[in-house]
C-alpha positions as CSV (number, residue, x, y, z in Angstrom):
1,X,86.2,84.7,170.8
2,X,82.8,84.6,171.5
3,X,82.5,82.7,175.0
4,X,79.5,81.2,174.3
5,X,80.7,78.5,172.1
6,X,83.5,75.4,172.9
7,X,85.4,74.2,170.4
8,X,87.0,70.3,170.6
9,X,90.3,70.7,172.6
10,X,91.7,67.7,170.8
11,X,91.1,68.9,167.3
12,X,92.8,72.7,168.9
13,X,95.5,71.2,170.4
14,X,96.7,68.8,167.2
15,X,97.1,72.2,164.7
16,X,100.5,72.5,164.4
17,X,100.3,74.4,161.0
18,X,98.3,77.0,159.7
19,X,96.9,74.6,157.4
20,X,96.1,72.0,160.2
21,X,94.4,74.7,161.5
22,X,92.5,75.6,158.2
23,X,91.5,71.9,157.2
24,X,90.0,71.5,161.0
25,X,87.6,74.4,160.7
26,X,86.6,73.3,157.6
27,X,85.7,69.7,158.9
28,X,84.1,71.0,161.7
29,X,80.4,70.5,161.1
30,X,78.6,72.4,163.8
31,X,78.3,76.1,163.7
32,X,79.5,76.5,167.1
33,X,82.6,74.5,166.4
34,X,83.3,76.2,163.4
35,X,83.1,79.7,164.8
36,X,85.1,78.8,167.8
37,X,88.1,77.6,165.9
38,X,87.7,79.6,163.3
39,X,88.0,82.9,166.1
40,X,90.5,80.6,168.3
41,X,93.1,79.8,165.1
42,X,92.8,83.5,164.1
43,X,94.2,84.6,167.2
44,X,96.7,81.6,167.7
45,X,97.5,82.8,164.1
46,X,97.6,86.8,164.9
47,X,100.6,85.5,167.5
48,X,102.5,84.0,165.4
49,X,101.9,80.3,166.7
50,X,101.0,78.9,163.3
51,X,103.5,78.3,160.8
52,X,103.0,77.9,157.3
53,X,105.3,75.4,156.7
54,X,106.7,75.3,152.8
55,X,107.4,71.1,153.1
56,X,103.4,71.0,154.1
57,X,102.3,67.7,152.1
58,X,99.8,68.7,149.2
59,X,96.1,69.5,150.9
60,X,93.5,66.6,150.6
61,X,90.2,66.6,148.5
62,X,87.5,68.0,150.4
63,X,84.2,67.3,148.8
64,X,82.0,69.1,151.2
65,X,82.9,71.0,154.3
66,X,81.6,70.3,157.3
67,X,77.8,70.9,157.6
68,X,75.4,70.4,160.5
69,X,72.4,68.3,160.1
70,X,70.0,71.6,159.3
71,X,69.4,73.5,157.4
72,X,68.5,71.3,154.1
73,X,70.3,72.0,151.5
74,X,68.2,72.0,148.0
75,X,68.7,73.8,145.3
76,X,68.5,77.8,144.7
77,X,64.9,77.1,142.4
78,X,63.3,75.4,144.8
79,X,63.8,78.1,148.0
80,X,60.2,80.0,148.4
81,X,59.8,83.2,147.5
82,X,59.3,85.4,150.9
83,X,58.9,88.8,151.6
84,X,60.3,90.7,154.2
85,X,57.4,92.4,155.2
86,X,55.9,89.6,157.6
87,X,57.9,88.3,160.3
88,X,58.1,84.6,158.8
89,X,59.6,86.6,155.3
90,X,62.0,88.6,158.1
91,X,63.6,85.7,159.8
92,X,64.0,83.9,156.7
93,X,65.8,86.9,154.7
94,X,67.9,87.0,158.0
95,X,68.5,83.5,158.0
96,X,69.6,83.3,154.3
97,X,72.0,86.0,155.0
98,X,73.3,83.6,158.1
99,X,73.8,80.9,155.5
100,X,76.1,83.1,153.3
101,X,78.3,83.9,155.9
102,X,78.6,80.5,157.4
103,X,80.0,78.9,153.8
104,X,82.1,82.3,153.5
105,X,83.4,80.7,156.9
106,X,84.6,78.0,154.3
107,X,85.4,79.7,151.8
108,X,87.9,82.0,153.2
109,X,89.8,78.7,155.3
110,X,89.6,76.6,151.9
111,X,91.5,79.8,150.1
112,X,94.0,79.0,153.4
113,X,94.7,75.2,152.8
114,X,94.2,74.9,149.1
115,X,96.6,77.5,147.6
116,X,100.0,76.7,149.4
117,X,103.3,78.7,149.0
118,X,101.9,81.8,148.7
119,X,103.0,85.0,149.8
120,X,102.6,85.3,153.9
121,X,100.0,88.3,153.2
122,X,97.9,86.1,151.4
123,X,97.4,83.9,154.4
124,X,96.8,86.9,156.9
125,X,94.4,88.5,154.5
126,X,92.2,84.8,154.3
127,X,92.4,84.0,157.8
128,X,91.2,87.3,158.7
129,X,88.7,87.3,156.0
130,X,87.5,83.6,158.2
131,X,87.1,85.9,161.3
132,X,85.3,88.4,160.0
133,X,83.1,86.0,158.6
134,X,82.6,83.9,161.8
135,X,81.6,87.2,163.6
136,X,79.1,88.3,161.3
137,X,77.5,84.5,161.2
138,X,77.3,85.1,165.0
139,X,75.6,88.6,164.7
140,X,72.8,87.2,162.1
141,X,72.2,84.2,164.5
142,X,72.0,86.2,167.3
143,X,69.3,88.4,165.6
144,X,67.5,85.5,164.2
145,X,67.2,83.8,167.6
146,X,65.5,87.2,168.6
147,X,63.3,86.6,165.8
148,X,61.8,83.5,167.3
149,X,64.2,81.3,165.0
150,X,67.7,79.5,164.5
151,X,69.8,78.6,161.9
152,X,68.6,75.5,160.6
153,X,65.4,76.5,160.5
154,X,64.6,77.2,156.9
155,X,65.9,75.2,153.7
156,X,69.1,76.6,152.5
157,X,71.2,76.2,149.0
158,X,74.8,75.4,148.5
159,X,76.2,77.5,145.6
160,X,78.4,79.1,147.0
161,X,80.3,76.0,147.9
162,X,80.0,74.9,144.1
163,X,81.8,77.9,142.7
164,X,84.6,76.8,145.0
165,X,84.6,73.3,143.8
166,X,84.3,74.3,140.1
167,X,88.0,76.7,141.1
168,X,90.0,74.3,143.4
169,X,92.4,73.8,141.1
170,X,93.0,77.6,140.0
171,X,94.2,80.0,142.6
172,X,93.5,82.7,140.0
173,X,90.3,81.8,138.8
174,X,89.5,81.2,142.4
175,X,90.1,85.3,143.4
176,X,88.2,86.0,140.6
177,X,84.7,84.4,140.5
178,X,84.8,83.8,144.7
179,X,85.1,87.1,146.1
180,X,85.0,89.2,143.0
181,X,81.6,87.6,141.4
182,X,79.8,86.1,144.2
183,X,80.7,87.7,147.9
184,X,80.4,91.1,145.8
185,X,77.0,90.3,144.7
186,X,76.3,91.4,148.0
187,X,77.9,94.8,147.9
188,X,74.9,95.0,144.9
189,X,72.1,93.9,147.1
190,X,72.5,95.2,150.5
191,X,72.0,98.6,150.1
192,X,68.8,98.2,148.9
193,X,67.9,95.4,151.7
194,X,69.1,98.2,154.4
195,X,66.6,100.7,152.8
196,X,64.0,98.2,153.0
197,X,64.4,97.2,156.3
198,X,64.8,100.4,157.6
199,X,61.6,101.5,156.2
200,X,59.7,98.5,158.1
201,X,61.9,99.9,161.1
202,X,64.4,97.2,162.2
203,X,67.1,98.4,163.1
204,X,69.1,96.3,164.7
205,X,68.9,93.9,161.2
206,X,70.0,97.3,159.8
207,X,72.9,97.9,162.1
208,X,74.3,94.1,161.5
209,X,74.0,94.6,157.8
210,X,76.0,97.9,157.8
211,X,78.8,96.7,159.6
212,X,78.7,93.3,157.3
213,X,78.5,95.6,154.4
214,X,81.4,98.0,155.4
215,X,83.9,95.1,156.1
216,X,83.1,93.2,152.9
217,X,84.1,95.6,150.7
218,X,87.2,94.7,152.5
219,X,86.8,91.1,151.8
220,X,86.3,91.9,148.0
221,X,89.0,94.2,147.8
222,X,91.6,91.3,149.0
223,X,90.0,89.2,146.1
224,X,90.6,91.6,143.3
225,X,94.4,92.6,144.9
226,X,95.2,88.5,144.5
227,X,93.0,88.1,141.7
228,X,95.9,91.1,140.0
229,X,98.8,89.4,141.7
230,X,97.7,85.7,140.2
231,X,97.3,87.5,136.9
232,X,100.9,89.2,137.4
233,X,102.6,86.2,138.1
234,X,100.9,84.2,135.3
235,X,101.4,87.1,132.6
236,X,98.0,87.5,131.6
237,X,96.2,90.9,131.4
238,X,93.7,91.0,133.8
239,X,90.3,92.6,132.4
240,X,90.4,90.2,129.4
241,X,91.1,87.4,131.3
242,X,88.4,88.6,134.4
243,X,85.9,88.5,131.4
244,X,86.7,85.3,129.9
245,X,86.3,84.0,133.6
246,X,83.3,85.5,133.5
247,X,81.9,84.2,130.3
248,X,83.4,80.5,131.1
249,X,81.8,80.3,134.5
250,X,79.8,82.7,136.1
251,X,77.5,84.6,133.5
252,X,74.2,83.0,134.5
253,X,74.6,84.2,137.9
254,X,75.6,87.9,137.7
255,X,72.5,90.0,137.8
256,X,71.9,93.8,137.9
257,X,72.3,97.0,139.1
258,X,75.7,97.0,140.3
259,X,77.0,99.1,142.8
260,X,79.7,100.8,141.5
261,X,80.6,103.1,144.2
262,X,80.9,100.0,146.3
263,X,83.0,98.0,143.8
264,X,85.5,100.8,142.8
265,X,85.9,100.9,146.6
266,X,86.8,96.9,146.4
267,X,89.2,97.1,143.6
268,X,86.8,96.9,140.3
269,X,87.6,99.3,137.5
270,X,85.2,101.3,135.1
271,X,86.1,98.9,132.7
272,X,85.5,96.0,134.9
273,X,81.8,97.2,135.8
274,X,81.0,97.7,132.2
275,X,81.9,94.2,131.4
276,X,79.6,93.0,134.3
277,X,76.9,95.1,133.1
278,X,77.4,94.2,129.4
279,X,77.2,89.9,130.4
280,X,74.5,90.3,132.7
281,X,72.3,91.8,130.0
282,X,73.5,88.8,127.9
């Protein structure tokens, strides 16, 4: 855990349950609270020391997670256009990617206490997934800081946050349009950001994004192996189904190229890719 940060000992102390432990980091509105339980109830968790109890009462509503005062959140239309070129455009490419990462914090904990009785794997995948996700937050801060900024310092948007609201009550539809449409949008994009950024000669943004980019084809590939097991325990046939997701929810956001070396590696199909492809020319 990064030593940096505290978390609130009474809010550690009081998660008996994994999914205590889950709904706390999700409440926690300050980045450095979130991280620091989020890194804290990972390990605690890694031990053995949470339980996922199968009498656990059903979770709570949970309009918005936690969020600190900045950045604003307004919608995706009305963030300005900035290139990376100047160093305003650089710190707030960086702090955009920040922003991902802290509601992928979220995301991955909300996975945790939403979906209950599922197989213990599927915990151990998410709460890892949270971890992951907390370090790389930590990483882009650090680098924006070095920038001359902080996070809260440019407007942000909140769509990632919406998908999860539109799938609460769908574990399956859930794997497939969280991890498997959104998070793997940035398997598409980051690539090409790395080349960019290189080019200009930052590498240490380069270095951050290669790591983040490396472990979240991870983090997609646990999405499409419980988006399969959702399907298999529901009996539907997952490529027709992954497009009718698709088509009900999630066509207006998919854009092109994809990259398809990156997505075979995180569980996609040919046939998969081509459906992506095909809708986002829709």
């Amino acid at each position: 855990m990064d030593p940096s940060v505290r978390w609130d000992d009474d809010s550690f102390s009081m998660a008996l349950s994994l999914f205590d432990a889950a709904r706390a980091c999700l409440d926690a509105a300050s980045p450095e609270n979130k991280v620091a339980l989020t890194q804290a109830y990972a390990a605690k968790f890694a031990c053995g020391e949470l339980s996922t109890d199968s009498d656990a009462p059903a979770p709570q509503p949970i309009r918005m997670p936690g969020r600190p005062t900045r950045p604003k959140l307004v919608p995706a239309r009305q963030l300005p256009q900035r290139g990376i070129g100047s160093a305003e455009g650089r710190a707030a490419f960086v702090h955009a990617i920040a922003h991902i990462e802290f509601n992928a914090i979220d995301l991955a904990w909300d996975a945790v206490y939403r979906f209950r009785g599922m197989p213990p794997e599927f915990y151990a995948d998410w709460v890892s997934v949270a971890n992951d996700e907390s370090r790389h937050f930590v990483l882009l801060r650090d680098r924006l800081r070095e920038l001359g900024h902080d996070y809260g310092d440019f407007d942000a948007h909140h769509g990632l946050w919406e998908m999860a609201e539109k799938t609460a009550h769908d574990g399956l539809a859930r794997m497939a349009l969280v991890p498997r449409v959104l998070e793997a949008r940035g398997l598409d994009v980051t690539p090409g950001m790395i080349a960019k950024l290189r080019n200009l000669g930052d590498a240490a943004t380069v270095e951050i994004l290669e790591l983040i980019l490396e472990e979240e084809v991870a983090h997609v590939a646990a999405g499409s192996h419980w988006y399969r097991w959702y399907c298999g325990r529901a009996g539907v046939e997952p490529r027709s189904t992954f497009r009718e997701l698709l088509a009900k929810y999630a066509g207006p956001v998919l854009r092109g190229p994809f990259n398809h070396q990156a997505r075979l590696l995180a569980g996609f199909d040919a046939e998969e890719i081509a459906a992506l492809e095909q809708l986002s020319r829709a």
